[in-house]
C-alpha positions in Angstrom: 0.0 0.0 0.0 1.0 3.6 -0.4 1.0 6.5 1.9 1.2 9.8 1.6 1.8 11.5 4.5 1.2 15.8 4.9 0.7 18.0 7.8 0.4 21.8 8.8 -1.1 23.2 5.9 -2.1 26.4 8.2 -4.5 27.3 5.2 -5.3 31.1 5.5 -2.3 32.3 7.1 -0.5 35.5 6.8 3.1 36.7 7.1 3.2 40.1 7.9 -0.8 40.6 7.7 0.3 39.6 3.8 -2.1 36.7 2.4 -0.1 33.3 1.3 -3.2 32.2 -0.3 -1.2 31.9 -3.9 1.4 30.1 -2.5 -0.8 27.9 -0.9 -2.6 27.1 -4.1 0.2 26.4 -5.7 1.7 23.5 -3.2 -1.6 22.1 -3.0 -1.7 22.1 -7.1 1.8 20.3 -6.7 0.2 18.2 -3.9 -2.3 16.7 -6.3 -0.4 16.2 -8.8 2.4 14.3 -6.4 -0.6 12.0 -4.8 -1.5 10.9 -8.6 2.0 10.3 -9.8 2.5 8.2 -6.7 -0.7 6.5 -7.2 -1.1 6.7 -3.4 -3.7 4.5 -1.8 -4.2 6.8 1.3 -3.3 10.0 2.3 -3.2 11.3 5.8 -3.1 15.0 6.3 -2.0 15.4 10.1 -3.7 18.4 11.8 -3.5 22.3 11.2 -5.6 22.5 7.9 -6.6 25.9 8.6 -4.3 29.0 10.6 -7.7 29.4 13.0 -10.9 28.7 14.4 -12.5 30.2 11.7 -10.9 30.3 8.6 -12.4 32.4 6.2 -14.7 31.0 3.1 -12.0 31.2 0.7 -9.6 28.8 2.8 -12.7 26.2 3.3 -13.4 26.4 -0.4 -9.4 25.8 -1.0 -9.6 23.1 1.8 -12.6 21.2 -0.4 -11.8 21.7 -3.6 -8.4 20.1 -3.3 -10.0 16.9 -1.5 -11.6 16.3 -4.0 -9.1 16.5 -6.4 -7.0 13.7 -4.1 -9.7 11.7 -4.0 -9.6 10.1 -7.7 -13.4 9.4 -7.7 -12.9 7.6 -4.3 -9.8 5.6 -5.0 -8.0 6.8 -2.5 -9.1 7.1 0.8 -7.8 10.4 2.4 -7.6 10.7 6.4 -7.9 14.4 8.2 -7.4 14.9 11.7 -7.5 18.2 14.0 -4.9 20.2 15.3 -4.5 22.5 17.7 -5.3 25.8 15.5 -8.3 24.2 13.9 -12.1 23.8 15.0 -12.5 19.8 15.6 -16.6 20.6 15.0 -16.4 23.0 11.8 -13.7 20.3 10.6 -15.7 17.6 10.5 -18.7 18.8 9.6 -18.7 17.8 6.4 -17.6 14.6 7.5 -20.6 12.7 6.0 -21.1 14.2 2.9 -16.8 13.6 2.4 -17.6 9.8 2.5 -18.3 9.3 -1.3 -15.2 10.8 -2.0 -13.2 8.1 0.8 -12.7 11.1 3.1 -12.6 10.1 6.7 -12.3 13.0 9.3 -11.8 13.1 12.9 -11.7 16.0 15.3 -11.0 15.1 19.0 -9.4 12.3 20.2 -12.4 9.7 21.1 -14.1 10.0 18.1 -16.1 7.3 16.5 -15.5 7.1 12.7 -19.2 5.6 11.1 -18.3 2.1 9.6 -19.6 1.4 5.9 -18.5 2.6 2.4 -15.9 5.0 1.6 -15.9 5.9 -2.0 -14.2 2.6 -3.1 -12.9 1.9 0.1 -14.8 0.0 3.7 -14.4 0.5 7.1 -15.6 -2.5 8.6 -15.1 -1.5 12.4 -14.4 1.5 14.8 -14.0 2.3 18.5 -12.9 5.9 19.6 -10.0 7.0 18.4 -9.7 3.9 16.1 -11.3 2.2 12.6 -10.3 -1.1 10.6 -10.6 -0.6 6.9 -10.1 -2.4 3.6 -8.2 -0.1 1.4 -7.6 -2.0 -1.7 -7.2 -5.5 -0.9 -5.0 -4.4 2.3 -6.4 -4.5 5.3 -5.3 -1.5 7.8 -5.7 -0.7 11.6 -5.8 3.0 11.9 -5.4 4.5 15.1 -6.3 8.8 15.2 -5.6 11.2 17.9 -6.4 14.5 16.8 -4.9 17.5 18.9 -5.2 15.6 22.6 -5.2 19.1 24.7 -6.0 18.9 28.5 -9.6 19.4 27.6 -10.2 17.0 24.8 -7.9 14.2 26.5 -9.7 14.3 30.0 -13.0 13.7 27.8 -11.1 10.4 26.7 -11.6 9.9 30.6 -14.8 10.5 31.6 -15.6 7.0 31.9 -13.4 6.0 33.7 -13.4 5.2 37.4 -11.4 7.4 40.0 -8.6 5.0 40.6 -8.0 4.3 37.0 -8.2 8.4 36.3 -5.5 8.8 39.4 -3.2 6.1 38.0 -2.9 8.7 34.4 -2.6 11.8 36.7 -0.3 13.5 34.5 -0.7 14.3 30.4 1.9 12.6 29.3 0.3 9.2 31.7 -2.3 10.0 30.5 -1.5 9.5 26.8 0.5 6.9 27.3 -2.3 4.7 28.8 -4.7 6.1 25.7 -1.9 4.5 23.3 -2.1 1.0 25.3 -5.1 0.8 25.1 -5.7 2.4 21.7 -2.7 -0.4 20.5 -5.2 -3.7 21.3 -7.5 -3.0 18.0 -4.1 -3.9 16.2 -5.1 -7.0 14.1 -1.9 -9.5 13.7 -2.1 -9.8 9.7 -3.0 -5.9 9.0 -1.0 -2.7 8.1 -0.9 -0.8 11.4 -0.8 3.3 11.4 -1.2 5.8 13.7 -1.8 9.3 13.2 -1.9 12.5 15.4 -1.0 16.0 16.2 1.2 16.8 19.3 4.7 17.3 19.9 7.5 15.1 21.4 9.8 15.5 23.6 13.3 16.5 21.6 12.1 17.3 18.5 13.9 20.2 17.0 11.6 23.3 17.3 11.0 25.6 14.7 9.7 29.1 15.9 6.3 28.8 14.2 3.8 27.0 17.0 3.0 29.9 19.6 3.5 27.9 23.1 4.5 24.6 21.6 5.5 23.0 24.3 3.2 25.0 26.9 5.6 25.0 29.8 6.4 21.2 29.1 2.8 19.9 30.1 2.1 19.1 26.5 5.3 17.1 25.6 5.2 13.3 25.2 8.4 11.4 25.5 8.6 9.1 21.5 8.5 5.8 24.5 4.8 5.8 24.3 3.9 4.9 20.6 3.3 1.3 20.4 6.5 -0.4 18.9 3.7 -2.8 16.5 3.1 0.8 14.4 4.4 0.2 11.1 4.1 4.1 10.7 3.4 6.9 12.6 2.5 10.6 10.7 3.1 13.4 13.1 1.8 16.9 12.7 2.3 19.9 15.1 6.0 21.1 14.1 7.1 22.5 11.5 10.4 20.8 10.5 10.5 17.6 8.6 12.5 15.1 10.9 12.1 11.5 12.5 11.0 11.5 16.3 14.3 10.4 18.1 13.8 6.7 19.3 10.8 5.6 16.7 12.2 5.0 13.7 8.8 4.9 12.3 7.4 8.1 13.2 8.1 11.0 11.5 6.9 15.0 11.2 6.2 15.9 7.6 6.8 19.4 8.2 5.1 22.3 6.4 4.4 22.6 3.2 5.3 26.1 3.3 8.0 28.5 5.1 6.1 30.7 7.7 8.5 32.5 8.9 12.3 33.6 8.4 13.4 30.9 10.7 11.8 28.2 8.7 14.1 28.9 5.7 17.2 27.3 7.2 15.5 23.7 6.1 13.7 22.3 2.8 10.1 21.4 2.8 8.8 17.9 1.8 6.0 15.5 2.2 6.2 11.7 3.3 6.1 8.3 0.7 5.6 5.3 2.8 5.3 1.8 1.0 3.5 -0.7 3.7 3.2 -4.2 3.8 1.6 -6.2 6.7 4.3 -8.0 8.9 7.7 -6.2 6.8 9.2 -2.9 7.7 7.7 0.1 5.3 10.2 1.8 3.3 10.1 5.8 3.7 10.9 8.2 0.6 11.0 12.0 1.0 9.7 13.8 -1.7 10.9 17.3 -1.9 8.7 20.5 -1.9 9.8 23.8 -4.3 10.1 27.1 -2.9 7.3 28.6 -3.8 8.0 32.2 -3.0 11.3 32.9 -1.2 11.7 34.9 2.2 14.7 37.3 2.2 16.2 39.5 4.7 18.0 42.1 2.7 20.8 44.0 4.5 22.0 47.6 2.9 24.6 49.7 4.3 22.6 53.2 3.4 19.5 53.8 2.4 20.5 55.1 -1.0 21.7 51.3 -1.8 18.1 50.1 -0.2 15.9 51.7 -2.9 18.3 51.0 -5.9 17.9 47.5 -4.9 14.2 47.6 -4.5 14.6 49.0 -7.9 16.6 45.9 -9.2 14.4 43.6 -7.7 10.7 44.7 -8.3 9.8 42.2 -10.4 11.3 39.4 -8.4 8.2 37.6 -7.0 9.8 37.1 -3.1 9.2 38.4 0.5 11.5 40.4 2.0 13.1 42.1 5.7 14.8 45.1 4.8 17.8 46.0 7.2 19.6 49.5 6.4 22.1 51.0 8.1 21.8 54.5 8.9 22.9 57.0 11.2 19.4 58.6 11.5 15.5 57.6 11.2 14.2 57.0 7.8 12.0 59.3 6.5 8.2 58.2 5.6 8.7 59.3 1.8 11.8 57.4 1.3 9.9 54.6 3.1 6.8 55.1 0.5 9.3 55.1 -2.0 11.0 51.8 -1.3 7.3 50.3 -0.7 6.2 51.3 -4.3 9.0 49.8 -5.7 8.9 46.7 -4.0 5.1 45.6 -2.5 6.3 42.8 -1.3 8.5 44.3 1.9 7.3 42.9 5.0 9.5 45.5 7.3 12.0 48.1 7.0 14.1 48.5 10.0 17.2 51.2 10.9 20.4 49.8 12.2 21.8 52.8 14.4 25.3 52.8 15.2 25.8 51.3 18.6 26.6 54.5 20.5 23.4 56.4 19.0 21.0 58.6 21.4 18.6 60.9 21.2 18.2 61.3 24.9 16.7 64.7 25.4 16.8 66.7 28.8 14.6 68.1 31.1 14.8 71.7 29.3 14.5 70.3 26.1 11.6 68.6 26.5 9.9 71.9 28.0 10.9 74.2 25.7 9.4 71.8 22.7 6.2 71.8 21.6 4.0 69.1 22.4 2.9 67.7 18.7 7.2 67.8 18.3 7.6 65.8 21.5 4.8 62.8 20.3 7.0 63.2 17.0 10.5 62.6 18.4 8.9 59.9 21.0 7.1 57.6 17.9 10.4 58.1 15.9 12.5 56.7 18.7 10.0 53.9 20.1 9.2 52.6 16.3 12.2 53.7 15.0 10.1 55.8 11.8 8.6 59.0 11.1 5.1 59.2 12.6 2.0 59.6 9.8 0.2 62.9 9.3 -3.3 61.2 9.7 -1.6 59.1 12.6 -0.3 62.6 14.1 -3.7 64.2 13.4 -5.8 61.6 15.2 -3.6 61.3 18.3 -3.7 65.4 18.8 -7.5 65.4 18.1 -7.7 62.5 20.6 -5.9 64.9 23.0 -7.5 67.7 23.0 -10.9 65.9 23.3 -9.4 65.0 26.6 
């Protein structure tokens, strides 16, 4: 069987409060296009479709259209579960009307996937958190635990008695036991995958999950997958990488770069070739850049508009860092802007021993629309707006 294996998609999300919309389209246009060449019998997208709670229409309609498209009329059966920026209800709930198309969603970590027909696929059994299906000819224990917060994983427990509850006191007890017990549906003669969305412990972070780790009460040590996985597809960090001690678990990584830290490492998705009872074989399929972020440094600010100049028809985000021994101006700021829409910032570097420290006197003897002036152009580093100015005075003297 064959196994594609994607996570993080963060559909929706900005850099900068600049849409990646296009960029998006164009990995998931790739994405299709990789899932047919690879004639891939399932495809499990790990958590993080969308950037939040409530992604906008456009993202949804992005986030359809394309599983659709990986579908092949129902041929392959494609697998979504929750992460921890997406809405485990508005996720699913086009869960049955996905079926026809082999589309099997699951938001929160004790849910109960429907048996019957899948597009050209069957789930014959399910439990929380698990389902047995027969994806052509193979037959395949799937075990999903979408984003397993505090909240979501002490539903898991509701049932259980006090003792049993105290024994799991702690999360990472806690999802140890849920793995135990998740691991007993594992038939002896079927392909056995798990996927979920969390991180573990000593995975190399990446800068892009606010509060990963949370303090530490979210991190699982790798110890409590069930060595009988033949894979395990991660989502949750950004990175591609294996999870240090199980071999057979691995972070696909985002598709995309979403931040200047992220550039230091390619992007790819997962290949996995399963059979039942011998070890899968893992292929790395890399992704293209699909619009480069830059950090430009200038030594003046003459040399930072020639090269917006040079470069305005290069399609590629960019930091702008200029050396200066005073603020830049808001017309040679326009200016740069104009040539080059695609600047996400432009920051001064000021010499070292620079200051614009004023005294007592000076700060008396100034007027107080020159004071708000010099204060916004040392906070921020810029010349303050007209219309900004204007407001803040008018606010003022309503006071």
């Amino acid at each position: 069987m064959k196994l594609i294996h994607t996570a993080d998609w963060h559909l929706g999300k900005n850099i900068e409060g600049y849409t990646r919309l296009e960029e998006q389209r164009q990995f998931l246009k790739d994405f299709i296009k990789i899932c047919e060449d690879e004639q891939a019998d399932m495809i499990i997208i790990a958590g993080d479709i969308y950037d939040n709670y409530n992604p906008s229409a456009i993202a949804e309609q992005l986030f359809y259209d394309t599983l659709k498209q990986l579908s092949r009329n129902g041929s392959c059966m494609t697998v979504v579960i929750s992460g921890n920026h997406d809405n485990p209800d508005r996720l699913t709930a086009s869960g049955p009307l996905a079926r026809d198309h082999g589309i099997v969603m699951a938001g929160n970590p004790n849910s109960i996937i429907t048996p019957g027909i899948y597009g050209q696929h069957e789930i014959t059994e399910s439990a929380p958190g698990y389902f047995h299906a027969i994806i052509n000819n193979e037959e395949v224990d799937m075990l999903l635990v979408p984003f397993p917060s505090e909240k979501r994983l002490n539903e898991v427990y509701l049932n259980e008695t006090d003792d049993e509850t105290q024994k799991a006191s702690s999360y990472g007890e806690k999802m140890s036991a849920l793995f135990s017990s998740l691991k007993e549906h594992f038939h002896k003669d079927s392909i056995h995958l798990i996927a979920s969305h969390l991180f573990v412990m000593d995975s190399i972070e990446d800068g892009s999950e606010r509060s990963i780790q949370l303090g530490g009460s979210y991190m699982v040590g790798g110890d409590i997958f069930p060595e009988t996985a033949d894979y395990i597809a991660l989502g949750h960090v950004h990175k591609p990488q294996k999870v240090p001690g199980c071999p057979n678990a691995r972070y696909s990584g985002s598709p995309l770069p979403f931040n200047i830290k992220e550039t230091s490492f390619h992007k790819q998705v997962i290949s996995v070739e399963l059979r039942a009872g011998s070890p899968c074989v893992i292929h790395e399929l890399p992704l293209p850049v699909y619009k480069p972020i830059e950090i430009w440094h200038c030594e003046n600010i003459e040399e930072a508009i020639e090269k917006c100049e040079e470069n305005k028809e290069r399609d590629c985000w960019v930091y702008l860092e200029i050396k200066t021994d005073h603020y830049i101006h808001e017309e040679d700021i326009k200016k740069m802007k104009t040539l080059k829409t695609d600047i996400l910032s432009i920051t001064p570097v000021l010499p070292e021993n620079d200051s614009d420290d004023f005294s007592a006197s000076d700060i008396k003897e100034q007027p107080f629309d020159e004071l708000v002036k010099n204060f916004y152009r040392k906070r921020f580093q810029v010349d303050i707006g007209e219309e900004t100015l204007a407001l803040l005075m008018q606010i003022m003297e309503e006071n």
